[in-house]
N, C-alpha and C positions, 0 to 999 in steps of 0.2 A: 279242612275237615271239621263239621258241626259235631257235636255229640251231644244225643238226647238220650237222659239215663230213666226208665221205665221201673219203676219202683212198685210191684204186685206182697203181699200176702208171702208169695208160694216162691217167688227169688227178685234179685236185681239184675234187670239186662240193660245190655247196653245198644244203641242204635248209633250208627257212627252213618255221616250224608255227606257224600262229597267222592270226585274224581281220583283223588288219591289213596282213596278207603282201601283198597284189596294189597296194597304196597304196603300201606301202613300198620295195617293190622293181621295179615294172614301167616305172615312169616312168625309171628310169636304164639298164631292161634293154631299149627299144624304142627310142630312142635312138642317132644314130648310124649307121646301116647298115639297108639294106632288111630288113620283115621278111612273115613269112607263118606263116600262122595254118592250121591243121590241127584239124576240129571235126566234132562231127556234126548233126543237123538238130536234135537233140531238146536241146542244150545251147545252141545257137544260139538256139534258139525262146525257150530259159528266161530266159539273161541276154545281151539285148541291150544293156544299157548296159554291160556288160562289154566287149561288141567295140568300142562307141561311145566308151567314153571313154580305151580303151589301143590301141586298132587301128583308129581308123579311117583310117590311112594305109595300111594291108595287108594284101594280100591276101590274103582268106579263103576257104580250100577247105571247104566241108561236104560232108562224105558220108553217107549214108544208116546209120540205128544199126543196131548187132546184129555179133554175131560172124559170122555169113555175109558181112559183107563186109568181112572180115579179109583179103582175097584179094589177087593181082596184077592184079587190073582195078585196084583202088581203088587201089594203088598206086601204079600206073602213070599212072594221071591224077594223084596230087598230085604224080609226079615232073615229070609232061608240065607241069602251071600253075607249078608252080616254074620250069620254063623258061621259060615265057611270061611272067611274074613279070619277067625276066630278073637273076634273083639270081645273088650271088657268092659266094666263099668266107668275105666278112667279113659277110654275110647271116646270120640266124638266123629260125630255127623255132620255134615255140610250139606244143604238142599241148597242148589243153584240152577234156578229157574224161577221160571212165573209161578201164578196160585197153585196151580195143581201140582207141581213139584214142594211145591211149601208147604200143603196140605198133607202128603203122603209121606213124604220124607219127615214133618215133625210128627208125624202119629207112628214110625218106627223107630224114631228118637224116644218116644214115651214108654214106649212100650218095650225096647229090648231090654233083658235085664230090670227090668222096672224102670228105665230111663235112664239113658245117656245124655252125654252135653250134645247141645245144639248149634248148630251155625245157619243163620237162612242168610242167602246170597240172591236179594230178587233181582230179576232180569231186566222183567217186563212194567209198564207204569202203573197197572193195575196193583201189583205185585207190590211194586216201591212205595205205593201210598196207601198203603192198605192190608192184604191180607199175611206179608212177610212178619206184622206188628201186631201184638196181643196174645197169642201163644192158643189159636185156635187150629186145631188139627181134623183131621176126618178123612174119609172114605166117602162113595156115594153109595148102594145099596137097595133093590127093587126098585129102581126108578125115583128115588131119594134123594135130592142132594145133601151131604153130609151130616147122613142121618145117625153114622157111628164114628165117635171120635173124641178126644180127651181137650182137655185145656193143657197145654205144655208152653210153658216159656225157653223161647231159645237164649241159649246166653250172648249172643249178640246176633245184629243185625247189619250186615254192611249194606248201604244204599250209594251205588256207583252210579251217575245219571249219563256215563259214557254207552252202559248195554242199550239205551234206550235208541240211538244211533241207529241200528241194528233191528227194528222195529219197523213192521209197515205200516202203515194210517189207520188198520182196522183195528191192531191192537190197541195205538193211541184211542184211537176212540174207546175199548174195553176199559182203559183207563181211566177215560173220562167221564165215564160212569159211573168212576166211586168218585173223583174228584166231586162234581157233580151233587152226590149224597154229601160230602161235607160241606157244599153251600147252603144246605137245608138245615143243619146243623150248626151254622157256624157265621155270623154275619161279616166276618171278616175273609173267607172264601168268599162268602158270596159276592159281598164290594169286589172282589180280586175280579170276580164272573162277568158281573154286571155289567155292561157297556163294553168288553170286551170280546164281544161273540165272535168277530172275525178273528180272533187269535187263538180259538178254540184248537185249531190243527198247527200251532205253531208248537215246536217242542221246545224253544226255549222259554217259552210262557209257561208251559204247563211244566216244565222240570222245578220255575221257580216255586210252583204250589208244592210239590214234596213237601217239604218240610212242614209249611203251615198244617199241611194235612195227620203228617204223623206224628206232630204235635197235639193237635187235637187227639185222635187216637188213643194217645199215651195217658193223656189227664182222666181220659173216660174210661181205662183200661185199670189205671190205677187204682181209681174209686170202683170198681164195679169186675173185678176180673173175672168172674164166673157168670157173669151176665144175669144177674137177676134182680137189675133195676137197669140203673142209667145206660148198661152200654147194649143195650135193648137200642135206643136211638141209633144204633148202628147198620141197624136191619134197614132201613128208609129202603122201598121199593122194591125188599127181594121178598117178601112175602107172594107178590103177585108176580114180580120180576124173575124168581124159581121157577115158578110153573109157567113162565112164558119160554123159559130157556131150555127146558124139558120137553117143552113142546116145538121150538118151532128149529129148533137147533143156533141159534143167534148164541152170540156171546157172553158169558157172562154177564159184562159189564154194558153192553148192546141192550141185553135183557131187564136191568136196573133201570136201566135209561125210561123203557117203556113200563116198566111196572111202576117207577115214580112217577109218570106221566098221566097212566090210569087210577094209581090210588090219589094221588094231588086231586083231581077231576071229582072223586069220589069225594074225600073229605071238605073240597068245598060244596060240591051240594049238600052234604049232611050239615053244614056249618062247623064242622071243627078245625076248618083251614081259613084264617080270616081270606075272603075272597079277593082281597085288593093286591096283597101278598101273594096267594097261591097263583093269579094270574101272571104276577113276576117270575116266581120262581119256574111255572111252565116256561115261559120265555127264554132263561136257560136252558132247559132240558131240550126243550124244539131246537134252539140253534147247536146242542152237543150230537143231537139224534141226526143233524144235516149235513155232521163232518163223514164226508165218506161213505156217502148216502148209500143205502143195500134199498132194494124195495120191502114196504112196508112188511110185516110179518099178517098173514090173511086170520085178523080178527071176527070172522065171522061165524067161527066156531072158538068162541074164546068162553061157552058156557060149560066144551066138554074140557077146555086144557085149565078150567077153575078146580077140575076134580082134583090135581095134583095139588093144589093149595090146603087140602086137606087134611094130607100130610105132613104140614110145616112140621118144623120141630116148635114152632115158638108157640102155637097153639096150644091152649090147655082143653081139660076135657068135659069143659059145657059145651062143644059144638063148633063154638064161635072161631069166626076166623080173623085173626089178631096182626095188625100191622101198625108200623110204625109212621107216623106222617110227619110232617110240618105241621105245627100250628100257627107262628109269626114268625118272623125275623127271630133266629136267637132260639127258638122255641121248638118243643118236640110233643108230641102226646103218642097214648097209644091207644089207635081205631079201632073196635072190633064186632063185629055185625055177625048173624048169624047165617052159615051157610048158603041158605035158600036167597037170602037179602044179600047176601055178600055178591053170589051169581047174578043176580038180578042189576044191581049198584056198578057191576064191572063190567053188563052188557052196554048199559047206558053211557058210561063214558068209554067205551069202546066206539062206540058211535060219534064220538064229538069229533 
């Protein structure tokens, strides 16, 4: 069992990575104080001796899978059973599932009682390397992705690379989508990437990236937890990768895939992607986009699905529409053009 300890401002959590994680730690971490469990029907369904042998004294909310019910209905009811629960502030929360159970479950971690303790249990790979880590919460909202939600750090993190077993190949690929983004950031994923394309769908390859990834993660989270500088680099591809998942109904991490694909396109025409680099790093993306090939998403109205970019959150209010790119190996900047040229710049390499 690894342990990587995330040290923010606002607490110190703990990330524990390895097969023995839920043995080793959950019996000292249910103990003590009511708790209540935060899941969906399709994680519920899969590992019943997981709730049976660490929760069956707690109350378990399941809600229905899918990012559609990222929303304040669903919310709202695990806020409302938490009361009925009748939990307190020395209570804790467990979120056990993929992002969207990560997402909703630590934003009524934040918020009951002014916040309770946290536990995120990700499931799924996207989840394990990525959004379970940094204490980002939300909701989606008008057609928003997580456009209401707090920064909350969980007090730990168990990362079991056993649930991933249990995953079909399109998840693996939603996964590979942030992997993916921490090649663009990180030259030491990206050697991992490199020359390794046919092992893109292996999941013993991709479990051993975990760690490097939520390592990364952690350093950028630590300098930057409220996001207003470096862990901005974090965003790589969802600026345009949101409003292509909003639109076309693709994966999350499906949709990352392609919004690094057309913003990379972009900032090497404008020259702020050294070209010799960003034709590499396409090279990746192409062979993560061919695991478990879906037919392409029809870009040919990809002028009206740029309106949703509009609404980023990471946008400020000259206009301009603000994304994060690759600049080299190792290197980040951040892209930002104005509306009219941003539409124009994303039809073009839409086309390529």
């Amino acid at each position: 069992m690894e342990l990587i300890t995330l040290k923010t401002p606002s607490m110190e959590g703990k990330i524990y990575v390895g097969e023995d994680v839920l043995a080793q730690r959950l019996p000292a971490l249910t103990s003590g104080q009511k708790n209540f469990v935060v899941t969906d029907e399709n994680v519920f369904a899969l590992y019943p001796d997981l709730f049976k042998t660490y929760f069956s004294d707690a109350k378990i909310c399941v809600l229905e899978a899918g990012e559609e019910n990222k929303n304040f209905q669903s919310l709202y009811r695990i806020l409302e059973e938490m009361t009925g629960a009748g939990l307190h502030r020395t209570s804790r929360l467990f979120a056990v599932g993929g992002g969207v159970i990560g997402d909703i479950g630590g934003l009524a971690a934040a918020l009951y009682m002014r916040g309770i303790s946290c536990v995120q249990i990700p499931t799924t790979l996207l989840a394990q390397v990525d959004s379970s880590v940094g204490g980002k919460t939300a909701v989606d909202l008008g057609g928003v992705k997580n456009v209401v939600g707090a920064f909350y750090q969980p007090q730990e993190v168990l990362v079991d690379p056993r649930f991933l077993k249990t995953l079909p190949q399109r998840e693996i690929k939603c996964g590979l989508g942030e992997i993916v983004k921490y090649a663009a950031l990180s030259d030491r994923i990206f050697d991992l990437l490199q020359g390794n394309e046919k092992r893109y769908a292996e999941l013993d390859f991709l479990t051993a990236l975990i760690t490097a990834c939520i390592e990364h993660k952690a350093r950028v989270v630590e300098r930057d937890e409220k996001e207003t500088g470096e862990r901005r680099s974090l965003n790589v591809g969802h600026t345009t990768g949101h409003a292509i998942e909003l639109s076309s109904g693709l994966s999350h991490g499906e949709s990352v895939l392609y919004g690094m694909a057309l913003e990379t396109q972009m900032a090497m025409e404008y020259g702020v992607c050294e070209k010799a680099y960003g034709e590499e790093l396409m090279k990746i993306v192409r062979s993560a986009l061919a695991v478990e090939p879906l037919s392409a998403p029809d870009f040919s109205n990809i002028a009206e699905d740029a309106k949703k970019a509009r609404s980023d959150k990471k946008n400020s209010d000259d206009g301009k529409i603000k994304m994060a790119v690759a600049k080299a190996k190792n290197e980040w900047t951040t892209f930002a053009l104005p509306y009219e040229e941003y539409v124009s710049a994303l039809v073009r390499a839409a086309r390529k």
